[in-house]
C-alpha positions as CSV (number, residue, x, y, z in Angstrom):
1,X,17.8,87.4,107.9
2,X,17.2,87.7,104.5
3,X,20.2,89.2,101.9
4,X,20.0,92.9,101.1
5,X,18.2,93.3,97.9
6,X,21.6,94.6,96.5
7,X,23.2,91.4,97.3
8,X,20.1,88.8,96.3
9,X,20.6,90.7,92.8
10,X,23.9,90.4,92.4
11,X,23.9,86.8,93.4
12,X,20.7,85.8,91.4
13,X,22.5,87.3,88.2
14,X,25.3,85.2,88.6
15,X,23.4,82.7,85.7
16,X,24.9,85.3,82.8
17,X,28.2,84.4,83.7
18,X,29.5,88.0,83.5
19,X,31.0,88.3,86.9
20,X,29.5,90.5,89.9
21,X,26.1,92.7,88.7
22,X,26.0,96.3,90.3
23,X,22.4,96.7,91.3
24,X,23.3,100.5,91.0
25,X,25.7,100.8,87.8
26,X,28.9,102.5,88.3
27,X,31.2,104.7,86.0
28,X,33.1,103.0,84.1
29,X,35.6,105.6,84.5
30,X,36.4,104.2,87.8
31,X,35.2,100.9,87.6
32,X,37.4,99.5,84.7
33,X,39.9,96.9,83.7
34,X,43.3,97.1,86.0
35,X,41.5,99.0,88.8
36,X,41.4,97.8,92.3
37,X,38.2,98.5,95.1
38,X,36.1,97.1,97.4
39,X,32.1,96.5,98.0
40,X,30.9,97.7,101.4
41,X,28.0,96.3,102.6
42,X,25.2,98.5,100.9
43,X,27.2,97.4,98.2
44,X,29.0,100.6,97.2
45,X,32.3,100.5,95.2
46,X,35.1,102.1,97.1
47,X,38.0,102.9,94.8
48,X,41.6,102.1,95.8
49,X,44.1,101.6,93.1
50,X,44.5,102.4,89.7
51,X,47.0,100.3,87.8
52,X,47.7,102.7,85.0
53,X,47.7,105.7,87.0
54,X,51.4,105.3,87.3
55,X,51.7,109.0,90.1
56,X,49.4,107.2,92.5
57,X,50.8,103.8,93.1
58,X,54.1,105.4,92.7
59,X,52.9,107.9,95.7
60,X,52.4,105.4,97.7
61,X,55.1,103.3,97.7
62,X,53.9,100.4,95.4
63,X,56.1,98.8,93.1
64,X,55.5,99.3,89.4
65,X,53.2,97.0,87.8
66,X,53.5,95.6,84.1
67,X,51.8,97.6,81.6
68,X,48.4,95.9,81.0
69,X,47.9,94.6,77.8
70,X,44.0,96.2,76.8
71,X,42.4,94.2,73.4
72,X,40.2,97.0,72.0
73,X,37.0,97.3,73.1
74,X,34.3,95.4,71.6
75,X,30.6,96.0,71.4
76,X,27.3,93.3,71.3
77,X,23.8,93.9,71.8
78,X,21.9,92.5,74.1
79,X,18.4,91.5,74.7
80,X,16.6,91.4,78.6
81,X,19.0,90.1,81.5
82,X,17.0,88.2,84.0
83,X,17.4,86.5,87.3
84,X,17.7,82.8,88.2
85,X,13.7,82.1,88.0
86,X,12.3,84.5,86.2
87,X,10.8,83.5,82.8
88,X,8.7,85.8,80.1
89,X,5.9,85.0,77.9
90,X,3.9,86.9,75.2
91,X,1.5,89.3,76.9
92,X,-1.0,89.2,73.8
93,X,-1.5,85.7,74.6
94,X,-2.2,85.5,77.8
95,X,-4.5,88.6,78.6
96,X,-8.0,89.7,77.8
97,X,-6.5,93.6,78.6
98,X,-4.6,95.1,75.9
99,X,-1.3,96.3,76.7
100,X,-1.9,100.0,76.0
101,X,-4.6,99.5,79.0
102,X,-1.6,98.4,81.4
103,X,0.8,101.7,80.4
104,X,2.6,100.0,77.5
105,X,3.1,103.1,74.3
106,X,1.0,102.0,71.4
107,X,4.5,102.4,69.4
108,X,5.4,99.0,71.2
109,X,5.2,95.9,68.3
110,X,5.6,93.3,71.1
111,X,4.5,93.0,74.9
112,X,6.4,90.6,77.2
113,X,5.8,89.9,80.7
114,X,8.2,88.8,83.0
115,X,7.5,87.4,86.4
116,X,9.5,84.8,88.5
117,X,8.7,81.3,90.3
118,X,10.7,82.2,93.4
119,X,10.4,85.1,95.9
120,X,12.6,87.3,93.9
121,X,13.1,88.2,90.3
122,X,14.9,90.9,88.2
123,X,14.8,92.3,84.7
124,X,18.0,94.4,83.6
125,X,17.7,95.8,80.2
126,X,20.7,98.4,78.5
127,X,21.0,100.5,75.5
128,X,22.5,99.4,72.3
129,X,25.7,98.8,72.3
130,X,27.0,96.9,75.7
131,X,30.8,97.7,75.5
132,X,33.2,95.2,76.9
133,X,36.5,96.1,78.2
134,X,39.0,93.5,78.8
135,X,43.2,93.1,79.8
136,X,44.9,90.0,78.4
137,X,46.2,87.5,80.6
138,X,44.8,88.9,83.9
139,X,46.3,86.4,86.4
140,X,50.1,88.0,85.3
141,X,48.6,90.7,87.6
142,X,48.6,88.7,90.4
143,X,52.3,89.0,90.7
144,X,52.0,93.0,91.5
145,X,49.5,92.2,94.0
146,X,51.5,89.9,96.1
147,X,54.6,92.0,95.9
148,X,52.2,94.8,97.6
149,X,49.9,93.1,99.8
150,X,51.5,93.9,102.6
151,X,50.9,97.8,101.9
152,X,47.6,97.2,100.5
153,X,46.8,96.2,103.9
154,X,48.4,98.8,105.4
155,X,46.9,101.5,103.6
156,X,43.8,100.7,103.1
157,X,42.7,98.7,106.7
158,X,38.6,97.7,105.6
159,X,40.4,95.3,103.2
160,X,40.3,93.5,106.0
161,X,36.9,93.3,106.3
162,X,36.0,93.6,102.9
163,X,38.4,91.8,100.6
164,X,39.2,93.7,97.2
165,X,39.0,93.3,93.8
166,X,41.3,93.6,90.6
167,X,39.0,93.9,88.1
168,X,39.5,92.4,84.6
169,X,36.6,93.0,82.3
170,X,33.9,95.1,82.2
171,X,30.8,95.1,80.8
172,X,29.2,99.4,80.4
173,X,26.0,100.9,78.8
174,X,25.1,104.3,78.2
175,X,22.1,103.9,79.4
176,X,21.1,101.3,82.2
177,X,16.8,100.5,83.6
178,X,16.7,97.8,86.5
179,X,13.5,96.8,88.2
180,X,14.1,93.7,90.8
181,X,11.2,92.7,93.3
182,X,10.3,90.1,96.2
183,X,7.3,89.2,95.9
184,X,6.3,86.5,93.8
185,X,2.9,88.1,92.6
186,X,4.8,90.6,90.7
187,X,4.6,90.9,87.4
188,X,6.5,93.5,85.1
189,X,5.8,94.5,81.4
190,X,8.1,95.8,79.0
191,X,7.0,96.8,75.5
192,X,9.2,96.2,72.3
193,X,9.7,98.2,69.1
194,X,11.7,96.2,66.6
195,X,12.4,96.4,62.9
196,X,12.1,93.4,60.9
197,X,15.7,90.8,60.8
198,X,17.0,88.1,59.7
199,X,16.9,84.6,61.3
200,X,20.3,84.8,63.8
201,X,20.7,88.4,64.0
202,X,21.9,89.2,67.8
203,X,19.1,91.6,69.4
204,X,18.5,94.4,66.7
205,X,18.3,98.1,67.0
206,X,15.3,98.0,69.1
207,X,13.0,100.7,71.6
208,X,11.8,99.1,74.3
209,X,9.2,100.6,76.9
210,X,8.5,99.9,80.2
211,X,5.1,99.9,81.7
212,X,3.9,103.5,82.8
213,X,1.8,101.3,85.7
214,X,4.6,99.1,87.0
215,X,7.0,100.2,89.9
216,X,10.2,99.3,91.0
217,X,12.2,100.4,87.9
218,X,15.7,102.3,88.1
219,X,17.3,104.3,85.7
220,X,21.2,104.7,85.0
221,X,22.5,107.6,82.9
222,X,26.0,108.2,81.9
223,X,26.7,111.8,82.8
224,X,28.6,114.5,80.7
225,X,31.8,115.7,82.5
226,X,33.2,119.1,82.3
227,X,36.3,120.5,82.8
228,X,36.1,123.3,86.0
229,X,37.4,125.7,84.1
230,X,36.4,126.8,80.3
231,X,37.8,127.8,77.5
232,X,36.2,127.5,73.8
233,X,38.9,125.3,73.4
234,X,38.0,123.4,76.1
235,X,34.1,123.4,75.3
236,X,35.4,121.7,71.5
237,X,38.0,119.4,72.6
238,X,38.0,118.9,76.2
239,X,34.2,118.0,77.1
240,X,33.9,114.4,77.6
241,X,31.2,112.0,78.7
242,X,31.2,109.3,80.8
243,X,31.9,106.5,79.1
244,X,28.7,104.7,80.6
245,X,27.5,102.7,83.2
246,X,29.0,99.3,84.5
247,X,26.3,96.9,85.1
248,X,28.4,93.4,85.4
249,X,32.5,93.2,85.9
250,X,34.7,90.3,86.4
251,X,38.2,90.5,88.3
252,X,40.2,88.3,90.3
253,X,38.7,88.7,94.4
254,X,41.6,89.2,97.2
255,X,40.1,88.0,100.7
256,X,42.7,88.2,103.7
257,X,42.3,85.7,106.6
258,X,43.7,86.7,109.3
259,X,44.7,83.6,112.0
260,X,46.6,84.5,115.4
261,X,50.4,82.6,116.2
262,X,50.4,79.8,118.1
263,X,49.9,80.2,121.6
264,X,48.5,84.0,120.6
265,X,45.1,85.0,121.4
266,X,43.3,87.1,118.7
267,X,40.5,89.4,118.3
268,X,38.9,88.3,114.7
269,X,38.1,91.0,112.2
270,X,34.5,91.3,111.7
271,X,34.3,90.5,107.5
272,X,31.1,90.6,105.2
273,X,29.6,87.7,105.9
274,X,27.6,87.7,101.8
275,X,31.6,87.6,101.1
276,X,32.8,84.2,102.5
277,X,31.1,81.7,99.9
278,X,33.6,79.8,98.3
279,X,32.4,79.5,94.9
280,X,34.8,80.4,92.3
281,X,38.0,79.7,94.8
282,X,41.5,79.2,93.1
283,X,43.3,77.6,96.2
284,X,45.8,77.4,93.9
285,X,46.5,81.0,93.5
286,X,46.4,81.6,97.0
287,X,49.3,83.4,99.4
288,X,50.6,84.4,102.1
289,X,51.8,87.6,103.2
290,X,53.1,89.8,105.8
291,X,50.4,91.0,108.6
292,X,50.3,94.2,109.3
293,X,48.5,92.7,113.0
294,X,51.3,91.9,115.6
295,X,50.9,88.2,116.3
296,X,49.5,86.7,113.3
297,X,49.7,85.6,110.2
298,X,48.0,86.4,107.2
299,X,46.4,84.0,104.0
300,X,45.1,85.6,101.3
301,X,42.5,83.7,99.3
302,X,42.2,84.2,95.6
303,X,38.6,83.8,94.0
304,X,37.7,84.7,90.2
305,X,34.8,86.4,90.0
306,X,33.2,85.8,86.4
307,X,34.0,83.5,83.2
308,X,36.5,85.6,80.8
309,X,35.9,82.6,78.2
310,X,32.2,82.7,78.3
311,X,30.8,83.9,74.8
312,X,27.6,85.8,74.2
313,X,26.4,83.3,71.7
314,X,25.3,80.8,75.1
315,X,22.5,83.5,75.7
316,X,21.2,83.9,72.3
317,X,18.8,81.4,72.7
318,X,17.6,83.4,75.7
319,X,17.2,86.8,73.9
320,X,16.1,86.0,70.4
321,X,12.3,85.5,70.8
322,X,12.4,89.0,71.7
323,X,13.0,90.2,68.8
């Protein structure tokens, strides 16, 4: 059976190094550094904890974590993300049909066109600037987790099936367009308006324009939030937009196992199957921990999803010719 197209693009984006890619961004009011959740299968986040909301852990019984320690947020731009596969080349010069023909703007400088050798291929592209949001030392959080694993089980039960994470970094846009395919025929086109720049300047303020005649694209807005109730005040001071949408995050991946007593028969738990690989696996940060199952026993595997250390400057190579 072949992955959900939610899970082949999170897997096939894996190359950028940024952690897990939401095929549908999420807010990054929910979906930030020291928060706690889970993917369901359709790849939906579910949120559970937040680690600086100290009235809800405190609700429910969890132990006080140490105040995170959050760098301030810094900002790059960045050019096309692709999947595994999928390479680009100059549309001018390799087409007899302009690219105003084929539903590119004539305000477009450039014309690229991105297909892929394999089966499936993706193009992510964001607004300028991608904000990244960070905590220092993110494995000193794995210390609040094993002191309330045994009530993170309890209180929220499809952690068994689904694991959860404790996300560490994020990566958010303002604006987010997606188009990812499976067929190997496809082809996608996306128009570029760029000013003039110096040799090594990281993707410049640029437009960029997809192809009025190619399908499959999405489109991610951050949405302005309002208080329910108004006051001029209010409409000055308290009207606030989302800070944007989260299209990669890395975090630290919590995956119970649970395995019977000796001598005890067990049911097994049903768990997301796209879940189990062991890439990324930190056996050494693994634990044990109370089960809330009678007759069993309870390992919780530790994986770390994305490369904190990874720097931007690996890609440029990649996003450059772009521009």
């Amino acid at each position: 059976m072949a992955p959900a197209l939610h899970q082949e693009y999170s897997d096939q984006m894996k190359r950028h190094g940024y952690g897990h890619a939401f095929y549908e961004p999420k807010s990054s009011s929910i979906v930030k550094p020291g928060s706690t959740g889970y993917l369901d299968e359709g790849g939906n986040w579910t949120p559970m904890l937040d680690l600086e909301d100290a009235v809800a852990y405190g609700r429910q019984g969890l132990t006080k974590p140490r105040p995170l320690e959050r760098p301030p947020a810094d900002s790059r731009r960045w050019g096309p993300k692709v999947s595994e596969g999928v390479r680009s080349m100059n549309f001018e010069a390799t087409a007899g049909r302009s690219a105003q023909e084929l539903g590119i703007p004539a305000e477009a400088t450039a014309t690229y066109k991105f297909s892929s050798s394999s089966d499936f291929g993706a193009v992510l592209m964001c607004s300028q600037p991608v904000q990244r949001e960070t905590v220092y030392h993110p494995t000193r959080l794995l210390q609040w987790v094993k002191e309330n694993a045994r009530a993170i089980l309890a209180l929220y039960p499809d952690v068994q099936r689904h694991g959860f994470f404790l996300v560490t970094t994020t990566y958010h846009t303002t604006h987010a367009w997606i188009n990812a395919w499976t067929s190997r025929e496809k082809e996608v086109l996306v128009g570029f308006k760029a000013r003039a720049v110096e040799v090594g300047e990281i993707a410049p303020s640029s437009q960029w324009y997809q192809s009025s005649h190619d399908s499959g694209w999405l489109s991610f807005d951050s949405e302005v939030c309002l208080p329910t109730l108004l006051t001029q005040l209010d409409l000055v001071n308290k009207q606030k937009r989302d800070d944007g949408k989260v299209v990669f995050f890395g975090a630290i991946h919590f995956m119970p196992r649970t395995i019977p007593l000796p001598g005890r028969l067990l049911k097994v738990v049903q768990q997301d199957h796209w879940r189990t690989f062991r890439d990324g696996h930190e056996k050494e940060l693994d634990f044990a921990v109370e089960s809330p199952i009678a007759d069993t026993e309870c390992q919780v595997e530790c994986r770390i999803v994305g490369d904190l250390s990874m720097d931007d400057d690996e890609e440029l190579a990649d996003e450059e010719e772009y521009f």
